[in-house]
N, CA, C and O atoms as a Tripos MOL2 file, in Angstrom:
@<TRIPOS>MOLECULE
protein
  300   299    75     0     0
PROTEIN
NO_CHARGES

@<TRIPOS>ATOM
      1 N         133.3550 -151.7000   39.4330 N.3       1 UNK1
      2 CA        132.2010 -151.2120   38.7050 C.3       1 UNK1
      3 C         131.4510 -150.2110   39.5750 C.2       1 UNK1
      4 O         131.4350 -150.4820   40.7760 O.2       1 UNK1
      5 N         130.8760 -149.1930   39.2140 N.am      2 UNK2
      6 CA        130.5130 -148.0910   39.5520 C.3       2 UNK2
      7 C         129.2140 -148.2950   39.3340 C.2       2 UNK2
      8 O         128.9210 -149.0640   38.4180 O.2       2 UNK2
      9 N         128.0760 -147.6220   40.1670 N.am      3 UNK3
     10 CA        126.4970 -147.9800   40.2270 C.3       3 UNK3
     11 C         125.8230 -146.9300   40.5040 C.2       3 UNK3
     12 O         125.9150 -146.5420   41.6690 O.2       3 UNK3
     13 N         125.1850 -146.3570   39.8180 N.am      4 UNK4
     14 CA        123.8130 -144.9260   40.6600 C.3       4 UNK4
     15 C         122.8960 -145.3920   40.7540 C.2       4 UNK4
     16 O         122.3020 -145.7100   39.7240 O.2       4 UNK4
     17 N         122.3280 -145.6630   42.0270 N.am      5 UNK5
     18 CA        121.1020 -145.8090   42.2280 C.3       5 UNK5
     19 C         119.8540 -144.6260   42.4460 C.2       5 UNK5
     20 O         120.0020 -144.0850   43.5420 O.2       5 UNK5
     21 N         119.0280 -144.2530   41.9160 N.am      6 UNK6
     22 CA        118.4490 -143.2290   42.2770 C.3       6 UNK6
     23 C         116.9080 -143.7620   42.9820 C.2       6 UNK6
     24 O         116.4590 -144.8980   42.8360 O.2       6 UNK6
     25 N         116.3470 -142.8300   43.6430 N.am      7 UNK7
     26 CA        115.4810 -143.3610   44.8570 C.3       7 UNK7
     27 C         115.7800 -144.5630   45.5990 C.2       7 UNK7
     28 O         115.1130 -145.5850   45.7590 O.2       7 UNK7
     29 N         117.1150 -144.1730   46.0900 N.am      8 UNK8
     30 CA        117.7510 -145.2300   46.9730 C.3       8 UNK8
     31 C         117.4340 -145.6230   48.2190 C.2       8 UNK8
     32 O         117.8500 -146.6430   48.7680 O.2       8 UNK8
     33 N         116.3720 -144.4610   48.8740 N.am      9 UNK9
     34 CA        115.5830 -144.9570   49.9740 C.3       9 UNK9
     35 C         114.7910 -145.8410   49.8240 C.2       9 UNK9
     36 O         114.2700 -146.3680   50.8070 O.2       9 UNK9
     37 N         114.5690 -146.1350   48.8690 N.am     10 UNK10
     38 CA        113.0150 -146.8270   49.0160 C.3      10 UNK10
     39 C         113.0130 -148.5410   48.7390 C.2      10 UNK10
     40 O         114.1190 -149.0730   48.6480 O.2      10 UNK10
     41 N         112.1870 -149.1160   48.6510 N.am     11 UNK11
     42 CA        112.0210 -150.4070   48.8900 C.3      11 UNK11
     43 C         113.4390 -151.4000   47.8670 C.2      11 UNK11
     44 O         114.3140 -152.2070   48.1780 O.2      11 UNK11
     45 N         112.9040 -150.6400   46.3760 N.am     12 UNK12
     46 CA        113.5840 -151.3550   45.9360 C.3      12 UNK12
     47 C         115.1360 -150.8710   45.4950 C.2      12 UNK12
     48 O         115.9550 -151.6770   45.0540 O.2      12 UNK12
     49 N         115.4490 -149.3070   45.6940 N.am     13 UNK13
     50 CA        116.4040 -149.1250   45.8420 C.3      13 UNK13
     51 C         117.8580 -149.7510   47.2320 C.2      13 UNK13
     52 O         119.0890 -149.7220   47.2530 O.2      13 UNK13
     53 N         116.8040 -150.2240   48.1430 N.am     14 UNK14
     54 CA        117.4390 -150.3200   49.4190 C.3      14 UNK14
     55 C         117.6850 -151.8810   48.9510 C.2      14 UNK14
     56 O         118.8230 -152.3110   49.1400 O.2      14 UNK14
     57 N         116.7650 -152.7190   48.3870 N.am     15 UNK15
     58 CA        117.1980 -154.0880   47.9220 C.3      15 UNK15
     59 C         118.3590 -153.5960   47.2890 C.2      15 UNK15
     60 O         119.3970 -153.4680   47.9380 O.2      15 UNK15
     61 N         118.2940 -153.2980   46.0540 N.am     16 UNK16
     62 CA        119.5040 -153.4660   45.3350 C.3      16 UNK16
     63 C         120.8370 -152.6590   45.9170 C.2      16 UNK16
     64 O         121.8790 -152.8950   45.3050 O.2      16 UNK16
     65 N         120.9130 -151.7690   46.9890 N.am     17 UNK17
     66 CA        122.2460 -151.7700   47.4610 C.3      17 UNK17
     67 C         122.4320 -152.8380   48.5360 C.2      17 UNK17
     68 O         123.4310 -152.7310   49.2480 O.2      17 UNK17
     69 N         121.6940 -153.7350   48.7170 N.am     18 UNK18
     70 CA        122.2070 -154.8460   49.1870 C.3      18 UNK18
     71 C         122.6050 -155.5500   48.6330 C.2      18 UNK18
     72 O         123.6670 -155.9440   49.1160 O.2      18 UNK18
     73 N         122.1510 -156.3340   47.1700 N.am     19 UNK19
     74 CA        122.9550 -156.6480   46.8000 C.3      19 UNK19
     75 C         123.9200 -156.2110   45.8760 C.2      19 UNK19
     76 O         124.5160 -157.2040   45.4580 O.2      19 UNK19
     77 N         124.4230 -154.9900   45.2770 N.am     20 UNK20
     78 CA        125.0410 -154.9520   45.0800 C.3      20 UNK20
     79 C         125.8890 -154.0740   46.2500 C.2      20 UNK20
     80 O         126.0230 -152.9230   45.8340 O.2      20 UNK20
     81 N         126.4060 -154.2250   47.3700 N.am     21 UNK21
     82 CA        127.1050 -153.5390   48.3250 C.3      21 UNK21
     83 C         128.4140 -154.0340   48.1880 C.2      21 UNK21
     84 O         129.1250 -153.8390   49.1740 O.2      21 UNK21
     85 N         128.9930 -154.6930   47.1210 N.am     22 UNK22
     86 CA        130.5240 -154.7580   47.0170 C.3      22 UNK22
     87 C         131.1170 -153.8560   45.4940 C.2      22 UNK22
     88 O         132.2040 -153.7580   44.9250 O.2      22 UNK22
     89 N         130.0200 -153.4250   45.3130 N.am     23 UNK23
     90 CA        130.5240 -152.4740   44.1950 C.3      23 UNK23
     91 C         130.7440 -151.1670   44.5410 C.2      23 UNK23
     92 O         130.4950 -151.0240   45.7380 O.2      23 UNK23
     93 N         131.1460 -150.0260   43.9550 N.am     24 UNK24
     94 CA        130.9750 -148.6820   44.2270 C.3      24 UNK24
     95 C         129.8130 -147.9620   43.9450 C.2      24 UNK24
     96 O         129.4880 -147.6930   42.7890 O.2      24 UNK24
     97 N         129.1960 -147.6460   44.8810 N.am     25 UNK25
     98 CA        127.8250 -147.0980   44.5570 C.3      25 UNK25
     99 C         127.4780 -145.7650   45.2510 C.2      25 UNK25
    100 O         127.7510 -145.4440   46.4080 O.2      25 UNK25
    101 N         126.7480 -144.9730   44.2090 N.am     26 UNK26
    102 CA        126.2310 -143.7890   44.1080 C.3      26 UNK26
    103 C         124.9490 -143.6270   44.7750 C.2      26 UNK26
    104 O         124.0930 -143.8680   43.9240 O.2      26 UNK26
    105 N         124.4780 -143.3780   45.7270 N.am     27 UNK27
    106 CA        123.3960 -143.3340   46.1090 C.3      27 UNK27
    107 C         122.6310 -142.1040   46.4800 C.2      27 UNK27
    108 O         122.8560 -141.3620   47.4360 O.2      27 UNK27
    109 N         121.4690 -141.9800   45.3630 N.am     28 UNK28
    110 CA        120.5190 -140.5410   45.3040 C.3      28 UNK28
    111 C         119.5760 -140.4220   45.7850 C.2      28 UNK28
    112 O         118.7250 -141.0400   45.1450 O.2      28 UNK28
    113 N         119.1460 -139.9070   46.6860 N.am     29 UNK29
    114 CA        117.5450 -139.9450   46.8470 C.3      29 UNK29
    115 C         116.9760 -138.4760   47.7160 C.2      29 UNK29
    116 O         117.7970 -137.8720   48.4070 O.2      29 UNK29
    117 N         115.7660 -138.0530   47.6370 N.am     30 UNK30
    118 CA        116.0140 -136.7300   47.9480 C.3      30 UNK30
    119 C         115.8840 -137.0380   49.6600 C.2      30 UNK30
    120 O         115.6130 -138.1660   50.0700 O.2      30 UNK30
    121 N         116.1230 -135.8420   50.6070 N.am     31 UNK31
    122 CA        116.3830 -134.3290   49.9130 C.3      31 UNK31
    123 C         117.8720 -133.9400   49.2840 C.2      31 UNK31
    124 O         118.1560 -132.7670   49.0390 O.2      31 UNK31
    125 N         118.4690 -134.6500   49.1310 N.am     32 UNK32
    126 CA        119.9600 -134.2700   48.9700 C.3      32 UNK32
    127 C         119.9870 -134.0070   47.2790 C.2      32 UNK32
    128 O         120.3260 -132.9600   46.7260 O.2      32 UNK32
    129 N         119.5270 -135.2770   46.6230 N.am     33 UNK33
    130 CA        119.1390 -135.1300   45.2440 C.3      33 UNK33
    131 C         117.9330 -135.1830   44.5780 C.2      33 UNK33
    132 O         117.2030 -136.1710   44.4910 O.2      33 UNK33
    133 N         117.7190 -133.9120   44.0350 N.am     34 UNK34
    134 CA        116.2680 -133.9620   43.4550 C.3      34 UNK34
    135 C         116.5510 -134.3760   42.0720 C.2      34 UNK34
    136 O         117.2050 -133.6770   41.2980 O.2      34 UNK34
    137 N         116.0770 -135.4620   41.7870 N.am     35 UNK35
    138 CA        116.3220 -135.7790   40.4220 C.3      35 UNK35
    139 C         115.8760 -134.9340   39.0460 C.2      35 UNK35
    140 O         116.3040 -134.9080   37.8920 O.2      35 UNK35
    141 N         114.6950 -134.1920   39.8310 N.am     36 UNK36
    142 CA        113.9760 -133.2140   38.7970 C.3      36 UNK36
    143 C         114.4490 -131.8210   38.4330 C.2      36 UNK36
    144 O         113.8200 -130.9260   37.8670 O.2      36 UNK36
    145 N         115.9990 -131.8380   38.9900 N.am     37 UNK37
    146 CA        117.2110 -130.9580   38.4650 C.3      37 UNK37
    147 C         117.9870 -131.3740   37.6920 C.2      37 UNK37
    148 O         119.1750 -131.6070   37.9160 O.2      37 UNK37
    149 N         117.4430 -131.5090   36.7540 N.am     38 UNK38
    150 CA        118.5270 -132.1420   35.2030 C.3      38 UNK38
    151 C         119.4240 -131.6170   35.4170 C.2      38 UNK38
    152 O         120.1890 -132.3230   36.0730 O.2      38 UNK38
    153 N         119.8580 -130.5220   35.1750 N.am     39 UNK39
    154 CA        121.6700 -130.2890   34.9890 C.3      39 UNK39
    155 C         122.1670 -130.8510   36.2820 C.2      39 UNK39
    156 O         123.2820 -131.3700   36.2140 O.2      39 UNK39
    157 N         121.6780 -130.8560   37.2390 N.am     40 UNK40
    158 CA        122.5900 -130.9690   38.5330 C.3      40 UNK40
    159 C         122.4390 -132.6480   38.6460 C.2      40 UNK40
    160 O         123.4230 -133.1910   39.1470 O.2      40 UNK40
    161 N         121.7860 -133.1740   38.4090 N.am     41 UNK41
    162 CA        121.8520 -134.9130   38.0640 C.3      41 UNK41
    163 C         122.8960 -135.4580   37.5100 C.2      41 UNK41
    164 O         123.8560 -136.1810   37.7750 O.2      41 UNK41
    165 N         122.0660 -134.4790   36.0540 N.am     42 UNK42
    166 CA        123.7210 -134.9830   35.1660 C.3      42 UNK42
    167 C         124.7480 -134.9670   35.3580 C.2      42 UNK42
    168 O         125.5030 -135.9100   35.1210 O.2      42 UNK42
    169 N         125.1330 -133.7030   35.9300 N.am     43 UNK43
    170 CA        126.7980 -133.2820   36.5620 C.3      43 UNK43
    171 C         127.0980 -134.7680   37.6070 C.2      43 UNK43
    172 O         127.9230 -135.6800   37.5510 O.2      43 UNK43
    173 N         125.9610 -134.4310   38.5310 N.am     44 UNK44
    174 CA        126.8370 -135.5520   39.8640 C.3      44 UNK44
    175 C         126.5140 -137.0470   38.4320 C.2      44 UNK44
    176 O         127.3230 -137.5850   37.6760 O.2      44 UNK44
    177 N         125.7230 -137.1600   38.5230 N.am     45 UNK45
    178 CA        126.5800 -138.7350   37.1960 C.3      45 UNK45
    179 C         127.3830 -138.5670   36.6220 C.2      45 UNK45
    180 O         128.0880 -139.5750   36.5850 O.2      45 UNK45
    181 N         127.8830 -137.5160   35.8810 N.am     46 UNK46
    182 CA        128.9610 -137.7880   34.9200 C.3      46 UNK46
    183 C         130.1610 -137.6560   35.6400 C.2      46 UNK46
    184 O         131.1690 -138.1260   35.1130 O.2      46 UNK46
    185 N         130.2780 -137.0050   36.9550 N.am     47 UNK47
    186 CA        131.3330 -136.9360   37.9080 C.3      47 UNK47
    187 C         131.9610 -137.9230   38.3210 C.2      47 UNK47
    188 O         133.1510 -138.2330   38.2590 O.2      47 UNK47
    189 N         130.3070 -138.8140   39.1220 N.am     48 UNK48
    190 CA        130.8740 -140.5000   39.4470 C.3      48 UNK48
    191 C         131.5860 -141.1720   38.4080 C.2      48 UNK48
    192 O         132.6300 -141.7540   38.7040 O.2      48 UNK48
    193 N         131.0010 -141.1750   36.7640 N.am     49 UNK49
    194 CA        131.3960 -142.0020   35.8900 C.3      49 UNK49
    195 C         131.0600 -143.3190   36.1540 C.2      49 UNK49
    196 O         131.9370 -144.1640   36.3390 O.2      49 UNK49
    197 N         129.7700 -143.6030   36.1940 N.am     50 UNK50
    198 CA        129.1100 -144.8910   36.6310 C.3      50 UNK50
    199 C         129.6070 -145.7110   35.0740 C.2      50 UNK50
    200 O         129.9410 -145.2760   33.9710 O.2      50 UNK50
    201 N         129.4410 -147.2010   35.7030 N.am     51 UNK51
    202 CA        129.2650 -148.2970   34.8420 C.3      51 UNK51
    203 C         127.4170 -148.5950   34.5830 C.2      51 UNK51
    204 O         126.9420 -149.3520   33.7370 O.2      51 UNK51
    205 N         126.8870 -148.0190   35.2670 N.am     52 UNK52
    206 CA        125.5060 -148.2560   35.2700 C.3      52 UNK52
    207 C         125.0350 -147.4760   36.1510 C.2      52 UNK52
    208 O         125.6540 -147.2530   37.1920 O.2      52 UNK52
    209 N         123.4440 -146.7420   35.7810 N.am     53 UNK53
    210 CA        122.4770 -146.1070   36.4240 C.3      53 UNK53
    211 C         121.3670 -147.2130   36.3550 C.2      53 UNK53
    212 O         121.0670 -147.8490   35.3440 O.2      53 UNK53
    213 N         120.6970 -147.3580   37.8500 N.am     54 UNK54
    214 CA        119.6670 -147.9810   37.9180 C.3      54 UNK54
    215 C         118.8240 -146.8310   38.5380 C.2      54 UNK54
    216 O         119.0540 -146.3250   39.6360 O.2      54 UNK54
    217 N         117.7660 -146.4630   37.6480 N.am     55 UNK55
    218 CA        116.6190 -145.7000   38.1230 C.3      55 UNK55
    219 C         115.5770 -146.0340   38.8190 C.2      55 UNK55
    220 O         114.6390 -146.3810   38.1010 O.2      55 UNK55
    221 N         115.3000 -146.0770   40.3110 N.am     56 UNK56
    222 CA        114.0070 -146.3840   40.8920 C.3      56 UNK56
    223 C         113.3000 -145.2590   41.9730 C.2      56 UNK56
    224 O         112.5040 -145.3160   42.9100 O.2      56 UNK56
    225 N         114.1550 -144.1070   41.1980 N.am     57 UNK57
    226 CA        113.1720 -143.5940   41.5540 C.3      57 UNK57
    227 C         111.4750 -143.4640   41.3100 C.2      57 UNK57
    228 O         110.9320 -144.3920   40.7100 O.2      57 UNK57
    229 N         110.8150 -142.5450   41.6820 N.am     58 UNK58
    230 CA        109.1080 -143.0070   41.5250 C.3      58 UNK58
    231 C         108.6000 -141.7060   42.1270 C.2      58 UNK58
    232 O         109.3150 -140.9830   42.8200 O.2      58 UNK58
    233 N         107.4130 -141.4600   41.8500 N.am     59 UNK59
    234 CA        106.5680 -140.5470   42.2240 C.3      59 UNK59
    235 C         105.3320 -141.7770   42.8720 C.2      59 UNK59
    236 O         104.6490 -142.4540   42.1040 O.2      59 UNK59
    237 N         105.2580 -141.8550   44.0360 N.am     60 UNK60
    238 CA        104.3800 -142.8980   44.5750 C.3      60 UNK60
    239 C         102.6980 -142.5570   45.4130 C.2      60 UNK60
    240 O         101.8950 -143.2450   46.0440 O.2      60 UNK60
    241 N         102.7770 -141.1360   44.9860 N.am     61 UNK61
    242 CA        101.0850 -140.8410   45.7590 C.3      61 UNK61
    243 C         100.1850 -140.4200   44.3410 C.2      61 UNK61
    244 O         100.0140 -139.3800   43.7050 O.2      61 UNK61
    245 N          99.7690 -141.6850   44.2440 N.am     62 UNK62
    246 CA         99.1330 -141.5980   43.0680 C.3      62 UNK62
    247 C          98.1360 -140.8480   42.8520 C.2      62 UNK62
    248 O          98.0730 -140.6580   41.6380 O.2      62 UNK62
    249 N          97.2110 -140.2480   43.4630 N.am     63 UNK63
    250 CA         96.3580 -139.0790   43.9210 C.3      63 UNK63
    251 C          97.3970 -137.9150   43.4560 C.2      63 UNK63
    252 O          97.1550 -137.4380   42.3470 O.2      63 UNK63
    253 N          98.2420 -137.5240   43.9830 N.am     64 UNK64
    254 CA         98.8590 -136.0550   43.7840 C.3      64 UNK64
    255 C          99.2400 -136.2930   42.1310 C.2      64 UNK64
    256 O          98.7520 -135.5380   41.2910 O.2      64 UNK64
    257 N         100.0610 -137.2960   41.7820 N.am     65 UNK65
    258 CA        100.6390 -137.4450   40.2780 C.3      65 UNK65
    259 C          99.1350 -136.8240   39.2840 C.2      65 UNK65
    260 O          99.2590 -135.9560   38.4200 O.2      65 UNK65
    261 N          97.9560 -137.3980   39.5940 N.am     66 UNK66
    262 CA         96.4350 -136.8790   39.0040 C.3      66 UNK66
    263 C          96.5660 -135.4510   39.1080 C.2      66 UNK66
    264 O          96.3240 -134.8210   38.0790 O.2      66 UNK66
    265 N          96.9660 -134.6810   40.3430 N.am     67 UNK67
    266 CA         96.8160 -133.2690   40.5550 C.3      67 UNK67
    267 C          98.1390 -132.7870   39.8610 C.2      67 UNK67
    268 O          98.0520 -131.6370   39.4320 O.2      67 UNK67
    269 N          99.1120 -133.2890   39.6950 N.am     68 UNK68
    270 CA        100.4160 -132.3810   39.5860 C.3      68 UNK68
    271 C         100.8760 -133.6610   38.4660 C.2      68 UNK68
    272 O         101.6850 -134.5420   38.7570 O.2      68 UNK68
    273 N         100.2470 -133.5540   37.2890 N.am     69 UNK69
    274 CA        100.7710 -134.5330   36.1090 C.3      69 UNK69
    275 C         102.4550 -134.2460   35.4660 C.2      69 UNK69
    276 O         103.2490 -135.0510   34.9790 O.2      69 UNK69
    277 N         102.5610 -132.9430   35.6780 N.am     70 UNK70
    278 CA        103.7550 -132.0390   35.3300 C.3      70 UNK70
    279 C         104.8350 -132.8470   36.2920 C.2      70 UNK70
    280 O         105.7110 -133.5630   35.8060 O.2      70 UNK70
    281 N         104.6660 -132.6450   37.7240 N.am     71 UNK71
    282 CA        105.7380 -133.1440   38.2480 C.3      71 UNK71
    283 C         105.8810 -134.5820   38.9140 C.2      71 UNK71
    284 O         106.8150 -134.8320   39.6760 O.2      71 UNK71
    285 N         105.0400 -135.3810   38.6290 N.am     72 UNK72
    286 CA        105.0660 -136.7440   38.1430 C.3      72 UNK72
    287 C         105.8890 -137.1920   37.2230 C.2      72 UNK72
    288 O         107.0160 -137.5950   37.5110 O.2      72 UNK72
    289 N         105.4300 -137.1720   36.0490 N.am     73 UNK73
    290 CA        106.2430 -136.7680   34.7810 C.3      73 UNK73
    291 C         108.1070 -136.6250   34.5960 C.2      73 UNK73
    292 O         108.9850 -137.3850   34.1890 O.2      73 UNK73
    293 N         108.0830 -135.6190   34.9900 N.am     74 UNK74
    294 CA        109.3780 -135.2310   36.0890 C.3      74 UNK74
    295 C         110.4460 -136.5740   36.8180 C.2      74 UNK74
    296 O         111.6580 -136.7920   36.8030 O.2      74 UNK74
    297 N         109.3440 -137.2110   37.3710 N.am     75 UNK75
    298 CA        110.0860 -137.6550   38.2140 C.3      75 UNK75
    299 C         110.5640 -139.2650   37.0280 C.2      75 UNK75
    300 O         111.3560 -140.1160   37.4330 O.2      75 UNK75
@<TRIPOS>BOND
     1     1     2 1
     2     2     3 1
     3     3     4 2
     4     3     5 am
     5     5     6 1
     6     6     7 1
     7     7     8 2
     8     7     9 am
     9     9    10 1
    10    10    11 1
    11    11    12 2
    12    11    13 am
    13    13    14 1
    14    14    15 1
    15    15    16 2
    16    15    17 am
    17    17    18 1
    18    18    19 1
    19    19    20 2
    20    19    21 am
    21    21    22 1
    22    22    23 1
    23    23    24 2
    24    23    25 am
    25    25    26 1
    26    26    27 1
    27    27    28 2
    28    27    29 am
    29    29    30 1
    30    30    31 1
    31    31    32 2
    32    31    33 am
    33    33    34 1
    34    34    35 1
    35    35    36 2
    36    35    37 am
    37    37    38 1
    38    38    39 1
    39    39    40 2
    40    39    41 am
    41    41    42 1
    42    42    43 1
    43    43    44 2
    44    43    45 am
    45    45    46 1
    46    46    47 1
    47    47    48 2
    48    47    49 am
    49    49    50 1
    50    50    51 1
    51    51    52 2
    52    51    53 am
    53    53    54 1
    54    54    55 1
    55    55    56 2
    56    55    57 am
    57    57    58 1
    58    58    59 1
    59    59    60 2
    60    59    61 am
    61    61    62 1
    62    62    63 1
    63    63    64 2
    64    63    65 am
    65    65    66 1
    66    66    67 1
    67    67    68 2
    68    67    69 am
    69    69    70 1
    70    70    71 1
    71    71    72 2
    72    71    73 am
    73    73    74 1
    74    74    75 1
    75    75    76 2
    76    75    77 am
    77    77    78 1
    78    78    79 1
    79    79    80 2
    80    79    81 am
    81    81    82 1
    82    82    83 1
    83    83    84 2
    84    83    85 am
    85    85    86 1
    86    86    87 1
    87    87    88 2
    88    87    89 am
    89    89    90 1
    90    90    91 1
    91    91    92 2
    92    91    93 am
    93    93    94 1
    94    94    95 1
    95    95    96 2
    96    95    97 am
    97    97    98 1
    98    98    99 1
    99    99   100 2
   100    99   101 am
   101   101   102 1
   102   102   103 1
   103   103   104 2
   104   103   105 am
   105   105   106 1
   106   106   107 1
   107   107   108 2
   108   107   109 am
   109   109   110 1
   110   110   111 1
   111   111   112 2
   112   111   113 am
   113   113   114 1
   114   114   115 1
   115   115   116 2
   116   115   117 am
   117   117   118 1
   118   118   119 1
   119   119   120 2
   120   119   121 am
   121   121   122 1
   122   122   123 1
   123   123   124 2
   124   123   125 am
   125   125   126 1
   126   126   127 1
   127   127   128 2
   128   127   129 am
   129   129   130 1
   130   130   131 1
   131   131   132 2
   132   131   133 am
   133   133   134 1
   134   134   135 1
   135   135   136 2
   136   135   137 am
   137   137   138 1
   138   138   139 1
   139   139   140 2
   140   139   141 am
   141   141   142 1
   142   142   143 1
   143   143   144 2
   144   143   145 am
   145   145   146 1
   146   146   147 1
   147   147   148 2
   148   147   149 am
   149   149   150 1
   150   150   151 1
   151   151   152 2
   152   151   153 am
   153   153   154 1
   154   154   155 1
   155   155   156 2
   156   155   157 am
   157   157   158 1
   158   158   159 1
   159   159   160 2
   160   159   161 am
   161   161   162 1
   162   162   163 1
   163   163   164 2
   164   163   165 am
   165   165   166 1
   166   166   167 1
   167   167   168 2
   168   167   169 am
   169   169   170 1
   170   170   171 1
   171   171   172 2
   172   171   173 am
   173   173   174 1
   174   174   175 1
   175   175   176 2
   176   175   177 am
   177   177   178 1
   178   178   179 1
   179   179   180 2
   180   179   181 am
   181   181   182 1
   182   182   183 1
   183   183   184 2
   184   183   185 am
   185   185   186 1
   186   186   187 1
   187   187   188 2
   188   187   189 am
   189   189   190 1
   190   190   191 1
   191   191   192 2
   192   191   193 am
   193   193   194 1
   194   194   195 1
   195   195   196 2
   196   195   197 am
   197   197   198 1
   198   198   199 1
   199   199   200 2
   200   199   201 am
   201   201   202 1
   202   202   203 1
   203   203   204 2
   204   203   205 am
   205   205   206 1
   206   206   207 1
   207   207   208 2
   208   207   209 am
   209   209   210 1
   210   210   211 1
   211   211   212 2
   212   211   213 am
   213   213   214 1
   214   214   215 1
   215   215   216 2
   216   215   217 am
   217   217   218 1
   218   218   219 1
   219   219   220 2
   220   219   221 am
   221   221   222 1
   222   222   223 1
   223   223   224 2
   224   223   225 am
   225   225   226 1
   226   226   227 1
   227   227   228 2
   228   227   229 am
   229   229   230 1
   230   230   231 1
   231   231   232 2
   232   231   233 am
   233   233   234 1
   234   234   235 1
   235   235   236 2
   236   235   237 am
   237   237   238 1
   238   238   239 1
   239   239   240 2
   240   239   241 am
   241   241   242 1
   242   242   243 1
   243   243   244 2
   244   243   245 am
   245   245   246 1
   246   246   247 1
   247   247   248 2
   248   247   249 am
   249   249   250 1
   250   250   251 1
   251   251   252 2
   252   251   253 am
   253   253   254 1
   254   254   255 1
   255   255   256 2
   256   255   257 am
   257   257   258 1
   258   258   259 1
   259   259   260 2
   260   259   261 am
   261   261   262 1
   262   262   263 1
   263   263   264 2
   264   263   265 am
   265   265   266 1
   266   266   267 1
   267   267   268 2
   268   267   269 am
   269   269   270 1
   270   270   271 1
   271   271   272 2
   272   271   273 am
   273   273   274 1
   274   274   275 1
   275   275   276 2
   276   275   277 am
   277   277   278 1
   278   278   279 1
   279   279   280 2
   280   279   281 am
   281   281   282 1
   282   282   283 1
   283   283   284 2
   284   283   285 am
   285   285   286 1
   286   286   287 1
   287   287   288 2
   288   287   289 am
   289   289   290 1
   290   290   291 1
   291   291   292 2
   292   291   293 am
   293   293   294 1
   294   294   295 1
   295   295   296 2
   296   295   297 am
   297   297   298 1
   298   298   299 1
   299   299   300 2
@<TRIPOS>SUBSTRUCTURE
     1 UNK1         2 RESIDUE 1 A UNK
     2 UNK2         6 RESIDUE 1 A UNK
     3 UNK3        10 RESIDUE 1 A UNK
     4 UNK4        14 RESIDUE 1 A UNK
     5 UNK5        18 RESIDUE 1 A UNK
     6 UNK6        22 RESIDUE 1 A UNK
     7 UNK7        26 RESIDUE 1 A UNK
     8 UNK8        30 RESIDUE 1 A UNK
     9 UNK9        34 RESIDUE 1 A UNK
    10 UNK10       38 RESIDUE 1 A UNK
    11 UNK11       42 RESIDUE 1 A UNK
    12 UNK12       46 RESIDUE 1 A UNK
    13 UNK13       50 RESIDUE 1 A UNK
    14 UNK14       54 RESIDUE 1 A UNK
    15 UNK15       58 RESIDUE 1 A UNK
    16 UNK16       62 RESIDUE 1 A UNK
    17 UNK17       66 RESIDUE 1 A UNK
    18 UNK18       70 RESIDUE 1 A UNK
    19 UNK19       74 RESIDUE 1 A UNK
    20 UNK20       78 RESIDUE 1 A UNK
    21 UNK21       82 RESIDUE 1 A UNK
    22 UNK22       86 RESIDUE 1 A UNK
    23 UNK23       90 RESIDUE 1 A UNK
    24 UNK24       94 RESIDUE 1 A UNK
    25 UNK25       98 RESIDUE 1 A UNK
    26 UNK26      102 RESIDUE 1 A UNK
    27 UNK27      106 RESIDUE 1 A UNK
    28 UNK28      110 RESIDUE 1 A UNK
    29 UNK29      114 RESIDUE 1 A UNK
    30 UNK30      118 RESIDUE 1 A UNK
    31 UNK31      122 RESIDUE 1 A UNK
    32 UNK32      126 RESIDUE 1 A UNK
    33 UNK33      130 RESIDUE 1 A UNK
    34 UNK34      134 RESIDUE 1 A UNK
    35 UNK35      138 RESIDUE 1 A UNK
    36 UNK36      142 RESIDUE 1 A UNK
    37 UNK37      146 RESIDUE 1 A UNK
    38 UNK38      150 RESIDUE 1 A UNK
    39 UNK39      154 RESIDUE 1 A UNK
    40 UNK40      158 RESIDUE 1 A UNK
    41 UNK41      162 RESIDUE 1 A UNK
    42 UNK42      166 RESIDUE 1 A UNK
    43 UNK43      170 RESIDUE 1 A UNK
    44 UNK44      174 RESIDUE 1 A UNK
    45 UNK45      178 RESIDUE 1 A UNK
    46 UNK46      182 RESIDUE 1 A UNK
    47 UNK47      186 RESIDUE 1 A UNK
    48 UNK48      190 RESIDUE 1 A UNK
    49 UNK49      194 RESIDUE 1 A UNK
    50 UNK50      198 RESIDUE 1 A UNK
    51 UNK51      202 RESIDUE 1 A UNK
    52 UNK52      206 RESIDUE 1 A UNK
    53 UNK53      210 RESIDUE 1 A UNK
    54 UNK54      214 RESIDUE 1 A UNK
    55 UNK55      218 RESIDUE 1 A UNK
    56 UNK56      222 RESIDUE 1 A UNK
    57 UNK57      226 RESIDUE 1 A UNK
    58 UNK58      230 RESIDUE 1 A UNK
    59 UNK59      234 RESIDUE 1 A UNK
    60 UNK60      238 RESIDUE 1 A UNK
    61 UNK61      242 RESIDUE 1 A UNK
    62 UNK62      246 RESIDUE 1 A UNK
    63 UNK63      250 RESIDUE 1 A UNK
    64 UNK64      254 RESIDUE 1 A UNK
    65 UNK65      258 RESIDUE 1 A UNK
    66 UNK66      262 RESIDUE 1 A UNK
    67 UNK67      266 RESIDUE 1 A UNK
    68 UNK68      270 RESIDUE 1 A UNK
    69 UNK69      274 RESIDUE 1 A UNK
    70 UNK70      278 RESIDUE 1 A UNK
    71 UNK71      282 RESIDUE 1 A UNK
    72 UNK72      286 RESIDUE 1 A UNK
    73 UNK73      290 RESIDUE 1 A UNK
    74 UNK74      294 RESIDUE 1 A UNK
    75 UNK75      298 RESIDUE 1 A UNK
């Protein structure tokens, strides 16, 4: 089974490739992947051919998301 995790750095992305670390997993998080490049997301997912996307990514400075609602949003 195949897995994308996106915001895989972070707390709870880093849980769940622990436990799931016997599966095949996709792991996104920037700078490598900006998720807020739709076509280029889509491509690398549909490439892997996941059995599942788990999204955790996040926009986490809640102050800026107020200033920049657009790319909050986004994320």
């Amino acid at each position: 089974m195949g897995v994308v995790i996106t915001g895989s750095a972070g707390q709870l992305g880093t849980a769940l490739q622990t436990t799931l670390s016997h599966r095949d997993l996709l792991l996104m998080d920037v700078p490598e992947h900006d998720i807020t490049d739709y076509q280029r997301t889509l491509r690398t997912i549909v490439d892997f051919r996941p059995d599942l996307v788990v999204h955790t990514a996040a926009f986490t400075n809640v102050d800026r998301c107020e200033v920049e609602p657009e790319s909050a949003y986004r994320v």
